[in-house]
PDB file of the backbone (N, CA, C, O) and the ligand in Angstrom, with CONECT records:
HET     MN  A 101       1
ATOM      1  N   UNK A   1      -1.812  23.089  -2.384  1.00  0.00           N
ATOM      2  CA  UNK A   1      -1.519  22.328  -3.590  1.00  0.00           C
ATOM      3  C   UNK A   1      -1.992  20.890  -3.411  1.00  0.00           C
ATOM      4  O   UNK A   1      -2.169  20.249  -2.375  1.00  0.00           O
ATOM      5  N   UNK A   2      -2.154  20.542  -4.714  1.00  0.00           N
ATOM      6  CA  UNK A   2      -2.867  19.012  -4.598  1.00  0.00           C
ATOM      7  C   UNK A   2      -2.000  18.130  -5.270  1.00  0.00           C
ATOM      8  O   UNK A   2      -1.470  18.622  -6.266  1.00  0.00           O
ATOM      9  N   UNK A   3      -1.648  16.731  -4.953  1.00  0.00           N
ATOM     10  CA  UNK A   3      -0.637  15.960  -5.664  1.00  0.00           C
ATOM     11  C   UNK A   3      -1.781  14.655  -6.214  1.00  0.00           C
ATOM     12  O   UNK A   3      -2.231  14.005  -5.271  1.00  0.00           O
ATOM     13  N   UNK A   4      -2.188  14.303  -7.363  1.00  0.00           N
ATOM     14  CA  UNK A   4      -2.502  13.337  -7.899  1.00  0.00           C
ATOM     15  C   UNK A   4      -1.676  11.799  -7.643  1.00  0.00           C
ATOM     16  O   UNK A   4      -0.490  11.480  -7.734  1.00  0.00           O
ATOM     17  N   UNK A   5      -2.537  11.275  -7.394  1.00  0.00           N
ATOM     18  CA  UNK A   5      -1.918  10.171  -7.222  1.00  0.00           C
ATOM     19  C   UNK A   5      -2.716   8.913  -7.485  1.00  0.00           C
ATOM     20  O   UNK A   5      -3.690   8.416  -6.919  1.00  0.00           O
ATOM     21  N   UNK A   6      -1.972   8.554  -8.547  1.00  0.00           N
ATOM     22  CA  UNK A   6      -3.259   6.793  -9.179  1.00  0.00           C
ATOM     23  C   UNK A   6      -2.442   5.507  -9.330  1.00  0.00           C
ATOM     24  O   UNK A   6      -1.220   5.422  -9.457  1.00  0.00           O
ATOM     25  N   UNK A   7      -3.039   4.858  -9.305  1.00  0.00           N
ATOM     26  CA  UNK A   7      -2.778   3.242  -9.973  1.00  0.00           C
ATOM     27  C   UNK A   7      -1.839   2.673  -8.896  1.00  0.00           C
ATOM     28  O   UNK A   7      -1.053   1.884  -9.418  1.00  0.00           O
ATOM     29  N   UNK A   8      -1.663   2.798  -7.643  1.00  0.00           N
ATOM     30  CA  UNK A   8      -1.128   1.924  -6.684  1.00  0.00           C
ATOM     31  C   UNK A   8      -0.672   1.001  -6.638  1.00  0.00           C
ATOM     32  O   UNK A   8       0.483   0.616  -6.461  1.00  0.00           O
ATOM     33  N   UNK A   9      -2.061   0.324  -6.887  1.00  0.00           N
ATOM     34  CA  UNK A   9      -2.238  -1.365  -7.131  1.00  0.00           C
ATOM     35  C   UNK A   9      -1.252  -1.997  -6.167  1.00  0.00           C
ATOM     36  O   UNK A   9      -0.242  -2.606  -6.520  1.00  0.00           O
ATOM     37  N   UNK A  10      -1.579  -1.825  -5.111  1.00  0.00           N
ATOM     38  CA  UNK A  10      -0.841  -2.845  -4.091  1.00  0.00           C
ATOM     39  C   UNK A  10       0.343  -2.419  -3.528  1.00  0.00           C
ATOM     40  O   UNK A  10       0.543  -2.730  -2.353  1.00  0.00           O
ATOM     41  N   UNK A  11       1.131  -1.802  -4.095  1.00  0.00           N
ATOM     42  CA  UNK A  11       2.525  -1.211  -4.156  1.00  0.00           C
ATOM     43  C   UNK A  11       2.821  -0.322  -3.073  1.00  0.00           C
ATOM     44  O   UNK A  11       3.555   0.650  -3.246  1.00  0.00           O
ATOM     45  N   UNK A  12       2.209  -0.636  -1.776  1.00  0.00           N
ATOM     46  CA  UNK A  12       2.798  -0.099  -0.672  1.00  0.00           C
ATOM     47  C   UNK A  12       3.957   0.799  -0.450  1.00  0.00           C
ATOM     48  O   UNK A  12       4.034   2.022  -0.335  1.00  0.00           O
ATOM     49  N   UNK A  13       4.935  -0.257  -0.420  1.00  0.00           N
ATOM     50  CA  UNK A  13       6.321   0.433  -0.684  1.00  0.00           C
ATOM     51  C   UNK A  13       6.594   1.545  -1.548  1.00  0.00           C
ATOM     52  O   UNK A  13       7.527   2.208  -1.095  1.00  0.00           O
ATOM     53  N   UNK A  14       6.188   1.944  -2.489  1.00  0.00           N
ATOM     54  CA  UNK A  14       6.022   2.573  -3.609  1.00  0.00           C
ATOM     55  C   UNK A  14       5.514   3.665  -3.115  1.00  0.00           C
ATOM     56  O   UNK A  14       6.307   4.591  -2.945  1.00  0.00           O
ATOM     57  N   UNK A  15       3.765   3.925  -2.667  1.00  0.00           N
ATOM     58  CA  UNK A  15       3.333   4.467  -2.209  1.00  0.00           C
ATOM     59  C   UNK A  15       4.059   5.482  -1.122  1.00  0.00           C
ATOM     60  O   UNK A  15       3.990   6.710  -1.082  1.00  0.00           O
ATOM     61  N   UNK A  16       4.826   4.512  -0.192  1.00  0.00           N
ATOM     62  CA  UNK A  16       5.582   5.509   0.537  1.00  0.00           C
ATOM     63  C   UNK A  16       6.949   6.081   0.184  1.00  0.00           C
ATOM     64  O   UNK A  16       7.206   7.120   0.793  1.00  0.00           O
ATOM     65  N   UNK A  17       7.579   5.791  -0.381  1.00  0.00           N
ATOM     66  CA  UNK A  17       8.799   6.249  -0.767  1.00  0.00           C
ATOM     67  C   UNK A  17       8.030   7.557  -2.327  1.00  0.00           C
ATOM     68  O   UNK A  17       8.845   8.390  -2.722  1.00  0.00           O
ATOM     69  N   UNK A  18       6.850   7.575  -2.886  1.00  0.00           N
ATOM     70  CA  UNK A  18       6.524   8.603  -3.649  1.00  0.00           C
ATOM     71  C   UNK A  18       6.091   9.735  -2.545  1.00  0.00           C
ATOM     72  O   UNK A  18       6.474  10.905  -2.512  1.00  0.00           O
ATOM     73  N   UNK A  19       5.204   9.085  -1.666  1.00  0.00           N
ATOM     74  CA  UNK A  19       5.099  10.456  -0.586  1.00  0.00           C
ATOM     75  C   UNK A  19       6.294  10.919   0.875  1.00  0.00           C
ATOM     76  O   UNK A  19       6.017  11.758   1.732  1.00  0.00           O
ATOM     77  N   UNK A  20       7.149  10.390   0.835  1.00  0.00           N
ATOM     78  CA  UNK A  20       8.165  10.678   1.227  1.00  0.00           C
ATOM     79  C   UNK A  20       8.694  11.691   0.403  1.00  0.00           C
ATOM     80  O   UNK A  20       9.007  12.686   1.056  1.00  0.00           O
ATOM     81  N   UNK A  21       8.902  11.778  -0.810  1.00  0.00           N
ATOM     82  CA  UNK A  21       9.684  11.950  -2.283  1.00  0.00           C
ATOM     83  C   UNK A  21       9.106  13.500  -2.172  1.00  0.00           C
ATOM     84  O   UNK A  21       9.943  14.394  -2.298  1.00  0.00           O
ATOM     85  N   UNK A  22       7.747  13.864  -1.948  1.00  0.00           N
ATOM     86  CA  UNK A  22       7.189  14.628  -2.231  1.00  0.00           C
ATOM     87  C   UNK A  22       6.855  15.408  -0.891  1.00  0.00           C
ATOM     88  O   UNK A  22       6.162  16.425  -0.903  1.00  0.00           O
ATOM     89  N   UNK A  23       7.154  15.107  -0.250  1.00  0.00           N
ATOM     90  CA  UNK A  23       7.614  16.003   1.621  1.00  0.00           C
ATOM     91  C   UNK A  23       6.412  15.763   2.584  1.00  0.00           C
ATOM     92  O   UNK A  23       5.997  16.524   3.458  1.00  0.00           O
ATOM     93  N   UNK A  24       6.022  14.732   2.286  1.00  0.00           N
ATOM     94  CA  UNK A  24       4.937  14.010   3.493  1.00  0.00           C
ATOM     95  C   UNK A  24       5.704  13.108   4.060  1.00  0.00           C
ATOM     96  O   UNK A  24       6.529  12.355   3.541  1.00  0.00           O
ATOM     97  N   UNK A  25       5.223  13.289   5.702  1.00  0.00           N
ATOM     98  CA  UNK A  25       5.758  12.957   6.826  1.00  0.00           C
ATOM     99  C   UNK A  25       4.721  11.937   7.576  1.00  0.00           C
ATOM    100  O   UNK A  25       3.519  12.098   7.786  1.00  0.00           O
ATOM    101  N   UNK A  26       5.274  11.220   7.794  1.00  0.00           N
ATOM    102  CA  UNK A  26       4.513  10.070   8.589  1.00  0.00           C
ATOM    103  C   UNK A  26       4.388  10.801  10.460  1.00  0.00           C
ATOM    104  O   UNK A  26       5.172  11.240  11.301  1.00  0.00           O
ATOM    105  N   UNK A  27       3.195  10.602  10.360  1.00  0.00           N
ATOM    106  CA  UNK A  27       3.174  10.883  11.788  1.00  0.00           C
ATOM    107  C   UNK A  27       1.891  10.488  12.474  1.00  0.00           C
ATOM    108  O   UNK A  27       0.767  10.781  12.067  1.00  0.00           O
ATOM    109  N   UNK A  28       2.192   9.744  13.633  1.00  0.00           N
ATOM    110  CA  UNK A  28       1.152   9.470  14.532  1.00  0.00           C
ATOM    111  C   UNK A  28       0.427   8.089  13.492  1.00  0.00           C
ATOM    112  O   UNK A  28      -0.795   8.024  13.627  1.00  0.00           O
ATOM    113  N   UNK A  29       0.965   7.152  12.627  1.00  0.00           N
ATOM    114  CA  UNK A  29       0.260   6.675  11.531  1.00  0.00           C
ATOM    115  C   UNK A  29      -0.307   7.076  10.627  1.00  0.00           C
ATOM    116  O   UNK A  29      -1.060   6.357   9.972  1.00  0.00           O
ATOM    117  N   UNK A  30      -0.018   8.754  10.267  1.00  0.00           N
ATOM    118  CA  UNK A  30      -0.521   8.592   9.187  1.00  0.00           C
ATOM    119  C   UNK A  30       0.292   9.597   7.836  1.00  0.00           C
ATOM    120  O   UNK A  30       1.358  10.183   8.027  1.00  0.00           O
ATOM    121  N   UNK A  31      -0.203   9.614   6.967  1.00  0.00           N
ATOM    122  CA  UNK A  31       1.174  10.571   6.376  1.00  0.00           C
ATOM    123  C   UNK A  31       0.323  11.992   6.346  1.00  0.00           C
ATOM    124  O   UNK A  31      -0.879  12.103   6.586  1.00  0.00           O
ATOM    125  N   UNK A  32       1.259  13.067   5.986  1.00  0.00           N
ATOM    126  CA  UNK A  32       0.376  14.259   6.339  1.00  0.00           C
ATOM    127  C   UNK A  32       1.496  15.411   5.634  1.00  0.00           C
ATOM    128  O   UNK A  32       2.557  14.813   5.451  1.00  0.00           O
ATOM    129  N   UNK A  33       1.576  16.551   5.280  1.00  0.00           N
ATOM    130  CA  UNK A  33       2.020  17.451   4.398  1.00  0.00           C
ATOM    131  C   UNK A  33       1.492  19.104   4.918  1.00  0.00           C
ATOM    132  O   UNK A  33       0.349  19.364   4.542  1.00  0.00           O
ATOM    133  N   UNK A  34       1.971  19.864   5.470  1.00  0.00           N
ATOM    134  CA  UNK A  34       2.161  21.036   6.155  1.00  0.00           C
ATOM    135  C   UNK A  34       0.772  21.878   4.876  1.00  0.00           C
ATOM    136  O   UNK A  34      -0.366  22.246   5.166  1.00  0.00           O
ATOM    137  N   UNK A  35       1.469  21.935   3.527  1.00  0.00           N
ATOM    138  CA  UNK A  35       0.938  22.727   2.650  1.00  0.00           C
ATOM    139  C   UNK A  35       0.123  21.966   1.810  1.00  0.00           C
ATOM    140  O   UNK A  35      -0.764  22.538   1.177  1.00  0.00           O
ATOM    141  N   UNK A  36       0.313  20.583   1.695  1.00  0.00           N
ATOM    142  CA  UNK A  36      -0.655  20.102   0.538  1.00  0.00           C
ATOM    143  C   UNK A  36      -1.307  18.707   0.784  1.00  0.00           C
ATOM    144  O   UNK A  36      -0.956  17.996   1.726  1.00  0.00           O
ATOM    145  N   UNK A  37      -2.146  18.397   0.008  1.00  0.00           N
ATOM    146  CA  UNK A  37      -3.209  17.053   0.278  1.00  0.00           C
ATOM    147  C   UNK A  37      -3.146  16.253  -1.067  1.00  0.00           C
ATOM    148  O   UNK A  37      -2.638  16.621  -2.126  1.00  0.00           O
ATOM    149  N   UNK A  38      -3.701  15.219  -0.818  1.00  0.00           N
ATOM    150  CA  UNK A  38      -3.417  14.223  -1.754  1.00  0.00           C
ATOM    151  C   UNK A  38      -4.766  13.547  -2.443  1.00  0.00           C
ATOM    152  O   UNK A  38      -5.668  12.896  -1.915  1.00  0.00           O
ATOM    153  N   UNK A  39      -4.582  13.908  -3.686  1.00  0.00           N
ATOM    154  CA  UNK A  39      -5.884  13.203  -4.256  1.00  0.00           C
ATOM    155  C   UNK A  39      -5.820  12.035  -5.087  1.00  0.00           C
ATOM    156  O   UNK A  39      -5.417  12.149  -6.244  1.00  0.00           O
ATOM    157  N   UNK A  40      -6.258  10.657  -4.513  1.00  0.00           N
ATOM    158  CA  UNK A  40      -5.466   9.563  -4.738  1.00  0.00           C
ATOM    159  C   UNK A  40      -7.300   9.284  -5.827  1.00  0.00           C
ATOM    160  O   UNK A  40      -8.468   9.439  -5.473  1.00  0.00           O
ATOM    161  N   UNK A  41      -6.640   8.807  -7.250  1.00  0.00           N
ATOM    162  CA  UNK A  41      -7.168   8.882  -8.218  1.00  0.00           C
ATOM    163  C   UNK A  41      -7.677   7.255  -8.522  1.00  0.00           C
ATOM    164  O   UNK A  41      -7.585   6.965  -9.714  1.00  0.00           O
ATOM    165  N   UNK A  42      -8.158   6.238  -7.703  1.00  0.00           N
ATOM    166  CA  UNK A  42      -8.442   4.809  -7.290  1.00  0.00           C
ATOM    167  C   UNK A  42      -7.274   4.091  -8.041  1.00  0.00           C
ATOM    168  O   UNK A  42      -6.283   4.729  -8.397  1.00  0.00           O
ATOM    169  N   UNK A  43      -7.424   2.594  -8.302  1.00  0.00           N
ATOM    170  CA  UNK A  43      -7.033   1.271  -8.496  1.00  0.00           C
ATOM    171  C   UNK A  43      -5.805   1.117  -7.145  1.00  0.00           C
ATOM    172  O   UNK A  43      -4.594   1.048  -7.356  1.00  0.00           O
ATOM    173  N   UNK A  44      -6.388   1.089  -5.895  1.00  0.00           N
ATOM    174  CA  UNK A  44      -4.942   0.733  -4.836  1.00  0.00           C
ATOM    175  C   UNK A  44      -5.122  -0.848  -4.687  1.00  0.00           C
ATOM    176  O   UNK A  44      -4.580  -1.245  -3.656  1.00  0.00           O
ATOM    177  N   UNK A  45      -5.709  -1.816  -5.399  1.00  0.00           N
ATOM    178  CA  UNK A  45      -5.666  -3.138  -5.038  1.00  0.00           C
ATOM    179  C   UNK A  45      -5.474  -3.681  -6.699  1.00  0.00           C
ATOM    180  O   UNK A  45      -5.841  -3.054  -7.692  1.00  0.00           O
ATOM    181  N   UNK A  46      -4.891  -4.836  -6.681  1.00  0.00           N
ATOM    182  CA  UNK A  46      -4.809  -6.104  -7.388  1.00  0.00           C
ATOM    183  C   UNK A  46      -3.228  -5.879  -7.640  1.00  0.00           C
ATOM    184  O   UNK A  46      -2.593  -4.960  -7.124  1.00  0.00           O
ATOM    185  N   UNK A  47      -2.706  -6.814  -8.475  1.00  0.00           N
ATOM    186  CA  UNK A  47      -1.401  -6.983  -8.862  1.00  0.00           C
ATOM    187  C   UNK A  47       0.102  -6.562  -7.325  1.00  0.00           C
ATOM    188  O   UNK A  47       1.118  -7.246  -7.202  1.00  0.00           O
ATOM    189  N   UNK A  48      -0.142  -5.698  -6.691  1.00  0.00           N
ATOM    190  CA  UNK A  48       0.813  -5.692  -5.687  1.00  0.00           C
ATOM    191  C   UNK A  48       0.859  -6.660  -4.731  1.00  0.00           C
ATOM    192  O   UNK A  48       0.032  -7.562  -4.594  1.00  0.00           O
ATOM    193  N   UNK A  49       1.866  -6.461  -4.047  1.00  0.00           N
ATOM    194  CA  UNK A  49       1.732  -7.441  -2.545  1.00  0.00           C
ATOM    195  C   UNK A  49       1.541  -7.607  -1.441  1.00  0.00           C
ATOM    196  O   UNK A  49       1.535  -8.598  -0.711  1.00  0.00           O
ATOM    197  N   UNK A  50       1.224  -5.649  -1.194  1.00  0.00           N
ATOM    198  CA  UNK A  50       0.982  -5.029  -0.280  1.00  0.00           C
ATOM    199  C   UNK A  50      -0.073  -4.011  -0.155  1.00  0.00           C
ATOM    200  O   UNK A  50       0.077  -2.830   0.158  1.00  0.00           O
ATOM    201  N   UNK A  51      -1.947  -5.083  -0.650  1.00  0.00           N
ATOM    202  CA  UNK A  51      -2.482  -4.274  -1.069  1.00  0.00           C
ATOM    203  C   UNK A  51      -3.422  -3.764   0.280  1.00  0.00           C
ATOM    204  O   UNK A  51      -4.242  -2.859   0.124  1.00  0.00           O
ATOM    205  N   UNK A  52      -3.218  -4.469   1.710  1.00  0.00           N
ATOM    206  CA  UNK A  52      -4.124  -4.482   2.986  1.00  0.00           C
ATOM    207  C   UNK A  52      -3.211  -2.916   3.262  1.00  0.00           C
ATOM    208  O   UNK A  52      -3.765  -1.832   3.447  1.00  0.00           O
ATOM    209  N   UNK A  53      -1.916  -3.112   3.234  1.00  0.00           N
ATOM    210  CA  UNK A  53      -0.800  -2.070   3.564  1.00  0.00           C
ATOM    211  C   UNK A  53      -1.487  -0.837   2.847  1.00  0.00           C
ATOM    212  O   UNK A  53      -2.060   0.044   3.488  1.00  0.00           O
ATOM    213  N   UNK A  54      -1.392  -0.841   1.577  1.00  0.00           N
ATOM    214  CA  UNK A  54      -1.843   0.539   0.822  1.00  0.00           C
ATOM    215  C   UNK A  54      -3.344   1.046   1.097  1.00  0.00           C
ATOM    216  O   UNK A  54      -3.578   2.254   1.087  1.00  0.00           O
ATOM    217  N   UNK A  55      -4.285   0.169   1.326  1.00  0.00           N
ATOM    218  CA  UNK A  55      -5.565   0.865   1.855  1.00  0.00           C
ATOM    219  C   UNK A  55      -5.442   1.419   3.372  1.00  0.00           C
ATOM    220  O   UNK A  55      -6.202   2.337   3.682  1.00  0.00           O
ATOM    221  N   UNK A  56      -4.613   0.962   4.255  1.00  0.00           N
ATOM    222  CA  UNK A  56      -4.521   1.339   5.541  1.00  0.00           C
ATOM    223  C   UNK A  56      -3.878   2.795   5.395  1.00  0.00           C
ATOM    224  O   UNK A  56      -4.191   3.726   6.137  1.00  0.00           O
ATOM    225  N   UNK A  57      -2.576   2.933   3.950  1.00  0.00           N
ATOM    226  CA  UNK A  57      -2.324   4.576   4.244  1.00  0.00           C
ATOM    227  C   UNK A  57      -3.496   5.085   3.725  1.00  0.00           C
ATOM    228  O   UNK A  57      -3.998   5.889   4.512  1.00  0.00           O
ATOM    229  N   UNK A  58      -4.228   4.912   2.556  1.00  0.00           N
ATOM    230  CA  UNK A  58      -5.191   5.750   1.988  1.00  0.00           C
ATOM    231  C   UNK A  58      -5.544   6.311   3.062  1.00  0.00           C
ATOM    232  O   UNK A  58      -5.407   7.444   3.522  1.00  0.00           O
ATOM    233  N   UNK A  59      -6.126   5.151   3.482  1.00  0.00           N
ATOM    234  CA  UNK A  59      -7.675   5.301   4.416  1.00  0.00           C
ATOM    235  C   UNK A  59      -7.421   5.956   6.018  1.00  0.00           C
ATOM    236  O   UNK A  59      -8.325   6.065   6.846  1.00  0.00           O
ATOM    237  N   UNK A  60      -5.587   6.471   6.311  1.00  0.00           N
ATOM    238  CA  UNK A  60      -5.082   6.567   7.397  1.00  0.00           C
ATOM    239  C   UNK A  60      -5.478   8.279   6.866  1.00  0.00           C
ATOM    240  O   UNK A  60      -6.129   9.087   7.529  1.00  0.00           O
ATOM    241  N   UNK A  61      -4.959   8.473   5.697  1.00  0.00           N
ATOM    242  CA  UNK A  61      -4.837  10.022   4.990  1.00  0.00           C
ATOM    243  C   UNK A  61      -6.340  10.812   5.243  1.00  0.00           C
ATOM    244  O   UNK A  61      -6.555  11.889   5.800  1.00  0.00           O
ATOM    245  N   UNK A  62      -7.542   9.587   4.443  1.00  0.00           N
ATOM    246  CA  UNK A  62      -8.293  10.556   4.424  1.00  0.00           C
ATOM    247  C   UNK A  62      -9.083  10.204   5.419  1.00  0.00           C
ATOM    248  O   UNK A  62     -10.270  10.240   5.095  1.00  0.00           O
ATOM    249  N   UNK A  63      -8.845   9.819   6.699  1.00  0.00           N
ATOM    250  CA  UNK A  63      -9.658  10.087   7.798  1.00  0.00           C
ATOM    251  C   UNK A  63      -9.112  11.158   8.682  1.00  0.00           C
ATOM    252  O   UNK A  63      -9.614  11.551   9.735  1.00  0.00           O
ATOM    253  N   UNK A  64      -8.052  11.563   8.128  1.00  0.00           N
ATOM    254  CA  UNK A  64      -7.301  12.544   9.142  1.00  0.00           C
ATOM    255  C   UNK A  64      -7.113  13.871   8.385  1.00  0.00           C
ATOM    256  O   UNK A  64      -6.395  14.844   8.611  1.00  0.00           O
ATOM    257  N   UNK A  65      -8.114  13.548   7.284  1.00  0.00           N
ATOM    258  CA  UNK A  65      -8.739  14.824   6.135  1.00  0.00           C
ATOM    259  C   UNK A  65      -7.191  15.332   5.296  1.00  0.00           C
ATOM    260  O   UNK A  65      -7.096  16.481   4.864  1.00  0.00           O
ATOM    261  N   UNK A  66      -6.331  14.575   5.184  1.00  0.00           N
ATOM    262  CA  UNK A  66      -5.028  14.765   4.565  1.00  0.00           C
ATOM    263  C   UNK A  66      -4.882  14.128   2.982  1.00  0.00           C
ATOM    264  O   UNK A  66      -3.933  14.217   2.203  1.00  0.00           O
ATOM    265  N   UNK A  67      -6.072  13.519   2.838  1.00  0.00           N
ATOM    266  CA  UNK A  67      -6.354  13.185   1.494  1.00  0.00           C
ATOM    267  C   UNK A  67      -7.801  12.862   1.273  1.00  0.00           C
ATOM    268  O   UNK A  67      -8.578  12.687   2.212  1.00  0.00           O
ATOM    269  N   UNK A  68      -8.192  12.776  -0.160  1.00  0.00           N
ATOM    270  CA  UNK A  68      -9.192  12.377  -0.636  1.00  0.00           C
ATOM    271  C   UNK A  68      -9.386  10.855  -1.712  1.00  0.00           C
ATOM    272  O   UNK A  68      -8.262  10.830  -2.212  1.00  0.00           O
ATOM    273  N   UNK A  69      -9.691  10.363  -1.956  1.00  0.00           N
ATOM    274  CA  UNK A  69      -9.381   9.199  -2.438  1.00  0.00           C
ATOM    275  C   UNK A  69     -10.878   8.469  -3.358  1.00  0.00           C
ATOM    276  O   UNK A  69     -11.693   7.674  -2.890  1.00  0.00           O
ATOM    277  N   UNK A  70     -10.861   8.885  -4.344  1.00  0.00           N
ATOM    278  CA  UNK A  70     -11.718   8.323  -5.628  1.00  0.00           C
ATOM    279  C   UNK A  70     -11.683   6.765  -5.867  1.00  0.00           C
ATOM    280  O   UNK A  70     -10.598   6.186  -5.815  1.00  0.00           O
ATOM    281  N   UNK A  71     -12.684   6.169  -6.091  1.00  0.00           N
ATOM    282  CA  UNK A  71     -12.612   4.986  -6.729  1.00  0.00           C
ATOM    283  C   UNK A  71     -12.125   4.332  -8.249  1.00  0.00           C
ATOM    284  O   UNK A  71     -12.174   4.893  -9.343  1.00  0.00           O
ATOM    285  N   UNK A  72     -11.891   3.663  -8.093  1.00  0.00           N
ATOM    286  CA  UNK A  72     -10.719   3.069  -9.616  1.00  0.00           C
ATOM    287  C   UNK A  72     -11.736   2.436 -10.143  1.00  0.00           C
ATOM    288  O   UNK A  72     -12.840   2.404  -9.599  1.00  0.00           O
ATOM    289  N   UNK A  73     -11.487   1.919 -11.157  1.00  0.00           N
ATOM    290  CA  UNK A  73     -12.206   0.776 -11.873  1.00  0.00           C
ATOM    291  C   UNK A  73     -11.769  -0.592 -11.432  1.00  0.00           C
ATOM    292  O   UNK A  73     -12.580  -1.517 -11.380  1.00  0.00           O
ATOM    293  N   UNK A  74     -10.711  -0.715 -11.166  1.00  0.00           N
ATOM    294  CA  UNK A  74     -10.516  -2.258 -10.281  1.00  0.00           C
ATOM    295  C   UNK A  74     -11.350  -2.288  -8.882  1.00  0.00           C
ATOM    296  O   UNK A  74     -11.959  -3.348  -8.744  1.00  0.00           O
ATOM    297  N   UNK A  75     -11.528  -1.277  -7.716  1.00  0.00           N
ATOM    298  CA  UNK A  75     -12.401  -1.297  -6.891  1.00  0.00           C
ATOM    299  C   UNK A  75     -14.060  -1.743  -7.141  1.00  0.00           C
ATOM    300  O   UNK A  75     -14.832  -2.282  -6.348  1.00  0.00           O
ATOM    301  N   UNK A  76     -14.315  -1.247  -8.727  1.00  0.00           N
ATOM    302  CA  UNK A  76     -15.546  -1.099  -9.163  1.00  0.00           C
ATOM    303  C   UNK A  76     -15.745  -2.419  -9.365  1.00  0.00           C
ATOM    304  O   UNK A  76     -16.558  -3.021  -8.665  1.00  0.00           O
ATOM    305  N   UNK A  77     -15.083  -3.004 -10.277  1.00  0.00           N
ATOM    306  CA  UNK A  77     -14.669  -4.396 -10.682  1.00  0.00           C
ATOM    307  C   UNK A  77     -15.240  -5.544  -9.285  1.00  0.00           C
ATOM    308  O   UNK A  77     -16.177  -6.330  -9.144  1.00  0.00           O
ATOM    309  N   UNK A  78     -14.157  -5.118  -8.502  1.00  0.00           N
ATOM    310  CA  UNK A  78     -14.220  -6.095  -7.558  1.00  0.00           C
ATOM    311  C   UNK A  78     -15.760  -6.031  -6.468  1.00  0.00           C
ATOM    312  O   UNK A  78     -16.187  -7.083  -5.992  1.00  0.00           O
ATOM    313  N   UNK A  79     -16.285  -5.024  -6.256  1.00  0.00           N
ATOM    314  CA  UNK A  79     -17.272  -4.952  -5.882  1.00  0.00           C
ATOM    315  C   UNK A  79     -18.731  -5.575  -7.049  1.00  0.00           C
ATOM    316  O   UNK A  79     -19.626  -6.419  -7.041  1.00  0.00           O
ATOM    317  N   UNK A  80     -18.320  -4.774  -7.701  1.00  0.00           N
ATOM    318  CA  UNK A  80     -19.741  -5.940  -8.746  1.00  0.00           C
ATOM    319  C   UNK A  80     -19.555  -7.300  -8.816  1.00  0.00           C
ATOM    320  O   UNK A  80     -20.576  -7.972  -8.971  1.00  0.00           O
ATOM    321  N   UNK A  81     -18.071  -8.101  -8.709  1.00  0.00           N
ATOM    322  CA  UNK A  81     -17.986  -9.251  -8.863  1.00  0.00           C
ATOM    323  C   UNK A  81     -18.650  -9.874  -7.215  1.00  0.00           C
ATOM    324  O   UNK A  81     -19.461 -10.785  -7.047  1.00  0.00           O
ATOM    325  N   UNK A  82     -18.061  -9.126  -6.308  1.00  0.00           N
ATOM    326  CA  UNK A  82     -18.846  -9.357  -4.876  1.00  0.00           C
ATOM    327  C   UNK A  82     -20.271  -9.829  -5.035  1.00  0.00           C
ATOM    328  O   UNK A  82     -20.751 -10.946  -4.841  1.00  0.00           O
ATOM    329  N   UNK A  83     -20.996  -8.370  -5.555  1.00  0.00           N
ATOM    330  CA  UNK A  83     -22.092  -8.357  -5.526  1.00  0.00           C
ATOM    331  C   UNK A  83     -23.038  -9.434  -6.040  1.00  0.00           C
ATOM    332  O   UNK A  83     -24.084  -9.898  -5.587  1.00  0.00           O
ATOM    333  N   UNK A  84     -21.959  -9.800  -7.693  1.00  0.00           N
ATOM    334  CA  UNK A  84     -22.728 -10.758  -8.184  1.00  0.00           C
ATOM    335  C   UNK A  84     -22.777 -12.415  -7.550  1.00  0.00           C
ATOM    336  O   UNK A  84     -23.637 -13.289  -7.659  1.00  0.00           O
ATOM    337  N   UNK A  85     -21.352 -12.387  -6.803  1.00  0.00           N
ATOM    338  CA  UNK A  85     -21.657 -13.706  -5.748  1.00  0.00           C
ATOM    339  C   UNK A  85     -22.688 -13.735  -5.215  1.00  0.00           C
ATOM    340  O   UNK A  85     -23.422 -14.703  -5.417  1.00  0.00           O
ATOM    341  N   UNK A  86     -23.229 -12.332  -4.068  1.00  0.00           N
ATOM    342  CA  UNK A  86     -24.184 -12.526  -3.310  1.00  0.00           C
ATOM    343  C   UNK A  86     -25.244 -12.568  -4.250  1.00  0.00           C
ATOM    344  O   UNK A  86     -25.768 -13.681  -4.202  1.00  0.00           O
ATOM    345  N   UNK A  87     -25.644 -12.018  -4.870  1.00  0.00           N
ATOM    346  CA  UNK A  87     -27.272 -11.957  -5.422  1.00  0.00           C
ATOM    347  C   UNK A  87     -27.236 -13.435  -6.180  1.00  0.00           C
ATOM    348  O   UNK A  87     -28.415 -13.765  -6.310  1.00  0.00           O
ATOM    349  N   UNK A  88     -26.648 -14.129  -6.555  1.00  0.00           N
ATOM    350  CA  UNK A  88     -26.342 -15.570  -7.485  1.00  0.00           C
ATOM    351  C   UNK A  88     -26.988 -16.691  -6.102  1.00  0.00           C
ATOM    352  O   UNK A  88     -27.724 -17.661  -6.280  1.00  0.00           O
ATOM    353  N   UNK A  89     -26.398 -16.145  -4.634  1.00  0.00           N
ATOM    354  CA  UNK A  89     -26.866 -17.182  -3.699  1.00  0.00           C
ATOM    355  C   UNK A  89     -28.415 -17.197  -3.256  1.00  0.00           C
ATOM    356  O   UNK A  89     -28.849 -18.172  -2.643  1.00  0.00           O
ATOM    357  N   UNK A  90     -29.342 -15.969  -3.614  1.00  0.00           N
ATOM    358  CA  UNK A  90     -30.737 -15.443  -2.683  1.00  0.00           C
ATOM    359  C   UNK A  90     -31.615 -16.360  -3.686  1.00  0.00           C
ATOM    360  O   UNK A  90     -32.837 -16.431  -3.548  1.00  0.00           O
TER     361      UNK A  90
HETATM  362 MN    MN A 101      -4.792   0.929 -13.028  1.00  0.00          MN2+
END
């Protein structure tokens, strides 16, 4: 089974007490689920306070193939605004 999961936005805390909620277990750093994986549907940055926190579980999940994790439109956002810094300096 697959659990959807979107709009983060920083909300660490949140993040873990929903996958707690839903019978993922923290282990070894990372969270993980016997029967199911997590398909995290992007925006895990802006507006929270704990947005370094929430990419470290993403990114803890799906390196340990326990989730998958799509890009948001705030990720998109923030990377074109990147981008357009750098190319504005050449
Ligand atoms: Mn959003």
């Amino acid at each position: 089974m697959i659990d959807f999961i979107g709009d983060i936005h920083g909300h660490a805390d949140k993040l873990k007490a929903l996958l707690t909620k839903l019978g993922y277990s923290n282990k070894k750093g990372s969270y993980s689920h016997l029967e199911r994986k997590a398909l995290f549907v992007g925006d895990y940055i802006d507006r929270g306070p704990k947005i370094r926190e929430t990419l470290a579980i993403v990114k803890s999940m799906v390196d340990c193939g326990n989730a998958i994790a799509l890009m948001g439109n705030h990720e998109y956002n923030a990377l074109c605004f990147h981008f357009q810094e750098t190319t504005a300096d050449i």
